[in-house]
N, C-alpha and C positions, 0 to 999 in steps of 0.2 A: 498668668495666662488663663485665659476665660475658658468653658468646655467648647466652643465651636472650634475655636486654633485647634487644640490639643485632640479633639476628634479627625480633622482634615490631614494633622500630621499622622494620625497615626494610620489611620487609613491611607494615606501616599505611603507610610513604610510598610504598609500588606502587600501592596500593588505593587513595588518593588524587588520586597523579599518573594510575590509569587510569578513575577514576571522571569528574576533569576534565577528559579527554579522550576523553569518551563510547565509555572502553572497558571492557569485561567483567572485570574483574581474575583471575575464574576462567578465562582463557583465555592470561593470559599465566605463563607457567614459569618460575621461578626456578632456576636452575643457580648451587651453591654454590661457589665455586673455592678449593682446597683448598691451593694450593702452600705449601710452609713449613708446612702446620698440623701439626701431632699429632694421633695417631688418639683422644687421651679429648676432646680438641675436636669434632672430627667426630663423634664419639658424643652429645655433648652435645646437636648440632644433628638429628641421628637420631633422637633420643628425644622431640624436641618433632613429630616424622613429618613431616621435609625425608626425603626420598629420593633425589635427585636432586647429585648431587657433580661437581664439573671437577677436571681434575689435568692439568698442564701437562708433564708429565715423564712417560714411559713407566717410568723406573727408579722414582720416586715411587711413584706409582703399584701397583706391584707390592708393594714392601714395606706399604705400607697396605692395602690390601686382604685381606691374608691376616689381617688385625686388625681388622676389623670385619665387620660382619653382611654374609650372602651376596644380600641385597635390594637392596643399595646399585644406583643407579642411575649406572653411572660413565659422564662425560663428559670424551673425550679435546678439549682446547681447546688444543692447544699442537701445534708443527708436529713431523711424524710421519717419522721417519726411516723408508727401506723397511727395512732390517736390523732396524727394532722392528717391523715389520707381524705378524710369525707370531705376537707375546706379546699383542698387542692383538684381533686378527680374533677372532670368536665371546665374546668376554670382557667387549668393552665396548660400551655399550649404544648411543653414536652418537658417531663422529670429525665433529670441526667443522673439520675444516682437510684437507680433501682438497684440492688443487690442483696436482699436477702428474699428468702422464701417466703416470711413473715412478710414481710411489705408486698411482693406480689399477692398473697391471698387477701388482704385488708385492699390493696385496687382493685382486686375481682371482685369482693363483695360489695365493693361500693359503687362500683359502675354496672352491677346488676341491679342493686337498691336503685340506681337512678335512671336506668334505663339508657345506659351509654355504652353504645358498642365498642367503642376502639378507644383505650390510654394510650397517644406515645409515649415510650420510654427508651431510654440509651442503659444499657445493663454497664455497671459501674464497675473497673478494675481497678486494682490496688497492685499495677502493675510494677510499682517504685517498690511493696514490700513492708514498706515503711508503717509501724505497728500505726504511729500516728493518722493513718489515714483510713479510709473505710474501704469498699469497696472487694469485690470477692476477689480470693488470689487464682491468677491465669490458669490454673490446673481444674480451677472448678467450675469456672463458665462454662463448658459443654453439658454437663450434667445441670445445671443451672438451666440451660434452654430448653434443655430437654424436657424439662416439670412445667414449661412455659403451654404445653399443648395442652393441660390442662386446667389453664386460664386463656380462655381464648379470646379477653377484652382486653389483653395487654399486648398492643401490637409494637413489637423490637422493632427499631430505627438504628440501630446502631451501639457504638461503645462510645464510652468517657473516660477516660482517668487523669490523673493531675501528677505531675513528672515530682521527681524528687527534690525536697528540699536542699540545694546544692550546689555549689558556683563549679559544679565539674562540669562540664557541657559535656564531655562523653557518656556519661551516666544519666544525662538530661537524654541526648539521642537516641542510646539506645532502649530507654524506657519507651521511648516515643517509635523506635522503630517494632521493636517488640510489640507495640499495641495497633499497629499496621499490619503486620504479618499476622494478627489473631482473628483481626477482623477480614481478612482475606482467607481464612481457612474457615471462618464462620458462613462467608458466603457460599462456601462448597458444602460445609456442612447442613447449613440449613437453609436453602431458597428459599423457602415459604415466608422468610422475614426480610424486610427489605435491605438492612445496613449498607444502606448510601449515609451515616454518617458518622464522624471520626470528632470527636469534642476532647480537643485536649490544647491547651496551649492557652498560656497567661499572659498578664502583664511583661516578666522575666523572660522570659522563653518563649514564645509564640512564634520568633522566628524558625528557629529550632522544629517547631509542630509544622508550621509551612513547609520546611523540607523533608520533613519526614511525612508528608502526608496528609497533615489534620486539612479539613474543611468545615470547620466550626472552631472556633475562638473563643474564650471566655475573657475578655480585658474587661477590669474595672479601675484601677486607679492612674494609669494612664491615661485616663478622661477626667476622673473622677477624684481627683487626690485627694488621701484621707490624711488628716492631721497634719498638712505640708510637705507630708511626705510619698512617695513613688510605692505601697505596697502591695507586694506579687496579689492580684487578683485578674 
């Protein structure tokens, strides 16, 4: 199956899974993730008017883009070294793995070097726990936001995090519900940031993130099959 089917499908099972859980499916975004693709792939899915790309690799990333169209909507979903901050700042359209203090100060100074008011970014939770993953643990993002007013070119859109490695789907939920209920005490906590957005749910689970909330998706191999095979991105 070529990327156009496997886009149309999966997009009918969004609009499914958000229609049966009385949500809006024009509200929720689909983010294509790209790693391993080839740029006549991503054009393919370009052409049918996805806009919207992830790229897990700062190095990736840079060689594809110079190959495809200048609209592309790139989404950096992969953790961000500060030594790649200055290729990334002003370029890409929202980092989803902001999480340490180190990488907000190297976006503040490089979007003052460059004269750029506003990075979005999604502050990254390691809501699953899971040592193998990045992302700050749930106890330290308030204090995390709070040092955010003294970078005032990193403008918060919301959270990310990526559910746990694990065919339990109640461990999948509640990780996913737990990151709905954080980001709803975040809005009480801090108005001044907008978090209108919830980025969680993959290839495996996305359904799962649809009812629990998410309105941001990260699929990639569901469009995008790497090595023949379906892997969770």
């Amino acid at each position: 199956m070529t990327v156009i089917p496997r886009l149309r499908d999966l997009k009918d099972s969004i609009r499914r899974a958000s229609v049966e859980n009385g949500r809006d499916p024009g509200k929720i975004r689909l983010v294509l993730v790209t790693k391993t693709t080839p740029p006549e792939k991503i054009e393919e899915a370009y052409e049918t008017g996805e806009r919207d790309f992830g790229e897990n690799r700062v190095q990736e990333w840079l060689e594809k883009k110079e190959r495809l169209p200048r609209d592309i909507r790139w989404h950096l979903i992969g953790h961000l070294q500060t030594n790649k901050v200055k290729q990334v700042v002003g370029e890409i359209f929202l980092i989803h793995s902001l999480d340490r203090l180190e990488l907000a100060d190297a976006i503040e100074r490089t979007a003052k070097s460059k004269g750029i008011n506003e990075v979005p970014c999604l502050v990254q939770v390691n809501m699953s726990g899971e040592e193998s993953k990045f992302g700050l643990a749930p106890e330290a993002v308030e204090g995390f936001i709070e040092q955010m007013s003294l970078r005032p070119s990193i403008k918060l859109l919301g959270l990310m995090t990526i559910g746990p490695l694990t065919e339990d789907q109640g461990r999948i939920r509640e990780c996913f519900r737990k990151s709905r209920e954080l980001l709803e005490r975040l809005k009480q906590e801090f108005p001044q940031y907008g978090w209108d957005i919830l980025s969680m749910g993959m290839s495996g689970d996305y359904r799962i993130a649809i009812e629990e909330g998410a309105n941001m998706l990260r699929i990639g191999s569901l469009v995008f099959p790497r090595g023949g095979k379906n892997e969770p991105a």
